[in-house]
N, C-alpha and C positions, 0 to 999 in steps of 0.2 A: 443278607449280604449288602441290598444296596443301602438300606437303613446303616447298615455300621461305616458306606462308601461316603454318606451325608453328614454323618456327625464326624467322622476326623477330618473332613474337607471344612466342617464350618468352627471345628475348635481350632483349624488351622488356619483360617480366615480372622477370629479372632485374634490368634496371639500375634502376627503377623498387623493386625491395628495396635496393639499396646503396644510395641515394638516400636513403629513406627511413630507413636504418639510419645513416647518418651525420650526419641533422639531428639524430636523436633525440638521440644520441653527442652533438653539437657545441651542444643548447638544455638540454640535462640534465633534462629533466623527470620529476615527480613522478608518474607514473601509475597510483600505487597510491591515486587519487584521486579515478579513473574508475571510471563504472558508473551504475547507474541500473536500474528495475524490471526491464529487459528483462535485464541481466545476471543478478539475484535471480532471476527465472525462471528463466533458461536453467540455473541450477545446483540445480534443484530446490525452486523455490519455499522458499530454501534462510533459517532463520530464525539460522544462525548465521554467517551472511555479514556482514563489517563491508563498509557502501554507501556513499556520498554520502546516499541516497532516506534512512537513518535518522535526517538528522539534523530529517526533519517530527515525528518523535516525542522524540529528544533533542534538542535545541539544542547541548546540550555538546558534540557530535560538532564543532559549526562548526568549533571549535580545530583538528582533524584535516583538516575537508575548506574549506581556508578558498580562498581566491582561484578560485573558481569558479563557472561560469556552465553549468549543464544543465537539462534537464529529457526527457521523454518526448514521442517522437515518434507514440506508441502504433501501434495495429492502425489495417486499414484501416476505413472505415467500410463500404462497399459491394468487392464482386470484380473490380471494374471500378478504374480512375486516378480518385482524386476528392481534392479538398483538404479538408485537415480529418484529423481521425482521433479516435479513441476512446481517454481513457486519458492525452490531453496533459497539461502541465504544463509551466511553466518556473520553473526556479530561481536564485539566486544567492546566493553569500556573498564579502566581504570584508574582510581586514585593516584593520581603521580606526588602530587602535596593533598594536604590537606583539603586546598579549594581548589586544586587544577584538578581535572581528568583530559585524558587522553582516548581515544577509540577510532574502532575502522569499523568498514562494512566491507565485506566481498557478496556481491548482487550478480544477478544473471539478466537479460533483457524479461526473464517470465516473473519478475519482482512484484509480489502484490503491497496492497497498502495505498497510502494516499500517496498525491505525488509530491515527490522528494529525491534529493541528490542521488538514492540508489537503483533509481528508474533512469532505464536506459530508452531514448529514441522513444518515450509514450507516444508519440502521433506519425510514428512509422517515417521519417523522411529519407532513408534508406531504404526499404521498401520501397517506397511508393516511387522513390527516385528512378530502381531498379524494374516498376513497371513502368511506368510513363516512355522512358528512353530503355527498352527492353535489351541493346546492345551493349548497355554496363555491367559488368560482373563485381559489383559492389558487396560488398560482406556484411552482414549485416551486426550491429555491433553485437558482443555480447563481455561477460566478466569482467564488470562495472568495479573498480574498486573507492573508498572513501575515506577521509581522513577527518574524524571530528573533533574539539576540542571545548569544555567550556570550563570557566571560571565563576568562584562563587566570593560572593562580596556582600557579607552581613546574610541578609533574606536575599538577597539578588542575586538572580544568577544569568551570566550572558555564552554564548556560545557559538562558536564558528566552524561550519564544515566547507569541505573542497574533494571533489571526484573527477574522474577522469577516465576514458576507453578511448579505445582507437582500431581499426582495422588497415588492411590492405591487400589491395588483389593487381596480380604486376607480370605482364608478359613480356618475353626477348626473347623474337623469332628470329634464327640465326640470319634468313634471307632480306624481312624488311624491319620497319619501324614496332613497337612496342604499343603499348598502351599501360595505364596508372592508374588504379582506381584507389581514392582512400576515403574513408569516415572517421569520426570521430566524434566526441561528444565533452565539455569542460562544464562542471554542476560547481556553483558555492549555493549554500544556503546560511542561514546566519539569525540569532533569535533570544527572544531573553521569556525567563521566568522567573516572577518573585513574588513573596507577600508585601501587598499596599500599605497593609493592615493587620490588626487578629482576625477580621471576618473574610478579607478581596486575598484572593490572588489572582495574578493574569500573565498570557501566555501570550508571544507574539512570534511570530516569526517571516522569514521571509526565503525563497526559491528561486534560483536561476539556472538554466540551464538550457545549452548552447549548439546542440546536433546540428554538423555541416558535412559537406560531402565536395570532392573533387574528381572529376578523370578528366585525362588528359589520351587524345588520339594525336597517330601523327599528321602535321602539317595540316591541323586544326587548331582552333582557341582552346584554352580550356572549358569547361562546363564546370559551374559550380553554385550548390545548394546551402541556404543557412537559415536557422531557422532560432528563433530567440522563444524562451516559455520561461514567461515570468508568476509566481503563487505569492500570493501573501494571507496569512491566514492570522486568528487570533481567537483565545478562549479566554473567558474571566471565570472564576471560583467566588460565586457568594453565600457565604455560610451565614442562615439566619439562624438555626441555633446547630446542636453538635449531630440532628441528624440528617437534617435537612440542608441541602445548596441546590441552587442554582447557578444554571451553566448555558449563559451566551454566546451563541459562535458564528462567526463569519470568515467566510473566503471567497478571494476571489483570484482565480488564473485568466491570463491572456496568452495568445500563440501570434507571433505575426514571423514571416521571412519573403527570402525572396531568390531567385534562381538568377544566373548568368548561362544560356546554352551558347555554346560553343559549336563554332563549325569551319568549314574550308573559307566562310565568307566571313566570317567574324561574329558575333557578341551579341545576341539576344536577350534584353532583362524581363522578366517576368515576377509576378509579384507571387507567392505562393496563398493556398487555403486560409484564415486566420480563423482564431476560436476564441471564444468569451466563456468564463464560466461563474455564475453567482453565487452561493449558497448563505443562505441566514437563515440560524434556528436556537430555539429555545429549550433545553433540556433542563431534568432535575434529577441527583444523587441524593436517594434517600438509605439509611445505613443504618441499621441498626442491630447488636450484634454480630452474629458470624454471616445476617444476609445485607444483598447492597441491590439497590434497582436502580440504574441509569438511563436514563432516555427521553424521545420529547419529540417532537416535529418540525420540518425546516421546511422553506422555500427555496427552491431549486432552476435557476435558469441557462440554459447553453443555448449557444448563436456559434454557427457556424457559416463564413463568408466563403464563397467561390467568386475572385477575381473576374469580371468582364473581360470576352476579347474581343477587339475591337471588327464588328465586322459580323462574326458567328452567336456571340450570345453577351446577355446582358448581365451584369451580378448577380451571384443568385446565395440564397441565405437560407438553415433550416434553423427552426430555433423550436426548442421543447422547455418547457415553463411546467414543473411541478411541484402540487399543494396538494395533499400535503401529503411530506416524504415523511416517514416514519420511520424509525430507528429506535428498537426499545431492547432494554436484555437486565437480565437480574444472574447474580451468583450467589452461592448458599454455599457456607464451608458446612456439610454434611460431618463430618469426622477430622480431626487433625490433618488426613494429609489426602483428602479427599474433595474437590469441590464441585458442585454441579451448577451448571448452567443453561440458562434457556433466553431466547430471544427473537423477534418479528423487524421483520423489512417490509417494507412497501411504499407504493408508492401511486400516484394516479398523474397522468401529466397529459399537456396539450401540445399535440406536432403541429408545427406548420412547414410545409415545405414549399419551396420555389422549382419549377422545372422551364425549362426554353420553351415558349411560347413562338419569338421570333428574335431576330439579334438584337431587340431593341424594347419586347415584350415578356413578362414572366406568366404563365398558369402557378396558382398556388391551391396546394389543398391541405383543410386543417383538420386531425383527428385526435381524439383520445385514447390513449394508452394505457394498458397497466403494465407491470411486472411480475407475469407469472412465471420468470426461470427463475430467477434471482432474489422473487421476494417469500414470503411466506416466513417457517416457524423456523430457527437455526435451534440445534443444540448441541451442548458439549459437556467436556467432564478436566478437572485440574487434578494432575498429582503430584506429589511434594516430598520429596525424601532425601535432609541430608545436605542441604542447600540443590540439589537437581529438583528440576521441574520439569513437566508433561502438560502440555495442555494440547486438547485434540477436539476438533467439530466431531459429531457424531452422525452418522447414518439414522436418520430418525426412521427407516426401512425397519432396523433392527428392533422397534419398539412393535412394528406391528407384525413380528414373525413367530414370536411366541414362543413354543418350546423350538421351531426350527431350530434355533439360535446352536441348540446341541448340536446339532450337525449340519447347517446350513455354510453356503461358502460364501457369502457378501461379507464385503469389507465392513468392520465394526465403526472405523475413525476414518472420515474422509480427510481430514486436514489436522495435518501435524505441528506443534511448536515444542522447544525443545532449550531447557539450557541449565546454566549453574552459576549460583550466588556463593561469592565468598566472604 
């Protein structure tokens, strides 16, 4: 019996590939158009991976990933079946003419990816606003929405995005005065891709984005938070012959703001936190048939300032310096509508940190670090049917349970992407 349960289950596994492998054949589609965060993970949190997910930071990409509708189905939230997840996002673009497209993003504050117009509040300033002065019932943002557009001119293609959220939290007690609490947050980002050449192409782009905060008590100043993050990033494509390219990249973000507190006496400025961040690395896309391996090592720097106050403590600074970061990941089309993928993170880096000494003295201590949550082997699997696409991180748990698998209850796919090419 179970002998005849194995051969109709693998003649039906079969026919269910030829199936599959002759729509594909018979709709032609473009599948080098799929992907989404879960695949960039699954190849090593991989920064020279060309996505769909890049074009929240380029728009000029749209031209590349145009007649498409994805987004992120992310993690689960609990270990149990629940609706919802961590990490969603939906997106779209499409062909309006010829060379325009058109698209949106709808993002949450739990947006992964690099940073870009559909990251909400990355370095907390509503939070943190809401700890510091614990009396604010500030909201913290969240259902980030974005509007991109790019235009394509010969090989050239340019592209403009713009986003926007907002909160508020508002009292009117019948006996005295009220209180006003609001945030909000205005993103453009703005970027171009094209061919130089038959061998260069190159990508640039650039990020802003503007999280400020207000409340108002009575018969006080107002209190008010703003905070500026600026990204500019860039990648060239150089093809020395049709398998081989190399892939240059550099970015860099800065953070800087500054606060107004508010009170019965009036108007305190204060400068907020700033942050620096580096990254320059050298990757290589090697391709040859249905397999691809991208990846390479980069130099990594972040500086982080805490303002002096005059009196109690001096500026103080952490800064981590890592060499080398690694980011490597390959994919292998296995069958027409099946891909697998595998991929390495890591990293080795140098802390320094500053702590109060005296108001006018710092103690620093410097150590090395790895990453052992975050780095190690990623894997994943791509599926493809009919212009929809699946791509999912995998549970690499699942490879070392063996037959458990028949009856074990861990999650198979930790991280979901999801969507449909027309």
């Amino acid at each position: 019996m179970l002998k005849k349960i194995i051969l109709i289950f693998s003649l039906s596994l079969i026919s269910f590939s030829i199936l599959l492998a002759q729509d594909e054949t018979k709709t032609n589609i473009d599948y080098s158009k799929s992907g989404g965060f879960a695949r960039i993970k699954s190849m090593g949190n991989n920064p020279f991976v060309l996505d769909p997910t890049n074009m929240m930071v380029n728009p000029a990409l749209g031209s590349i990933y145009n007649n498409i509708i994805f987004g992120d189905l992310g993690t689960t939230i609990a270990s149990n079946f629940e609706a919802g997840g961590i990490g969603q996002f939906f997106a779209a673009n499409f062909n309006v003419t010829e060379n325009l497209t058109v698209g949106a993003t709808l993002s949450r504050k739990d947006f992964n990816g690099s940073l870009s117009i559909s990251n909400l509040d990355p370095f907390g300033l509503v939070r943190e606003t809401n700890n510091a002065l614990s009396s604010l019932g500030l909201v913290e943002l969240d259902n980030n929405w974005a509007i991109m557009s790019s235009y394509l001119i010969g090989n050239h293609s340019f592209g403009f995005g713009i986003s926007y959220s907002s909160s508020n939290a508002e009292t009117k007690p019948a006996t005295s005065g009220g209180t006003e609490g609001n945030a909000s947050q205005f993103g453009l980002n703005f970027g171009y891709f094209g061919k130089i050449n038959s061998r260069i192409s190159l990508e640039v782009s650039g990020v802003l984005l503007s999280p400020s905060t207000s409340f108002q008590r009575p018969q006080s100043s107002e209190t008010k938070f703003s905070q500026s993050i600026i990204s500019i990033s860039g990648r060239a494509f150089y093809k020395t012959n049709s398998k081989f390219t190399i892939i240059p990249f550099g970015k860099v973000f800065k953070t800087t703001g500054s606060g107004d507190l508010g009170d019965e006496e009036g108007i305190t400025t204060t400068d907020l936190p700033s942050n620096l961040a580096v990254q320059v690395g050298l990757g290589v896309s090697y391709k040859t048939g249905s397999f691809n391996f991208v990846g390479g090592p980069s130099f990594e720097y972040l500086q982080e300032k805490t303002p002096a106050v005059s009196g109690i403590a001096p500026e103080l600074s952490k800064t981590s310096t890592s060499f080398p970061a690694w980011n490597v990941g390959a994919e292998w089309e296995m069958i027409t509508w099946l891909t697998a993928r595998l991929g390495y993170n890591g990293r080795t880096s140098t802390v320094s940190t500053e702590t109060v000494a005296s108001p006018t003295n710092t103690n620093e201590s410097i150590t090395t670090i790895y990453d052992p949550i975050n780095g190690g082997i990623t894997l994943g699997v791509g599926f493809k049917f009919s212009g929809f696409f699946l791509d999912a991180t995998v549970n690499e748990d699942i490879l070392r349970q063996g037959l458990n698998n028949l009856g074990g209850g861990g999650a198979t796919f930790a991280y979901v992407s999801a969507g449909f090419i027309f």
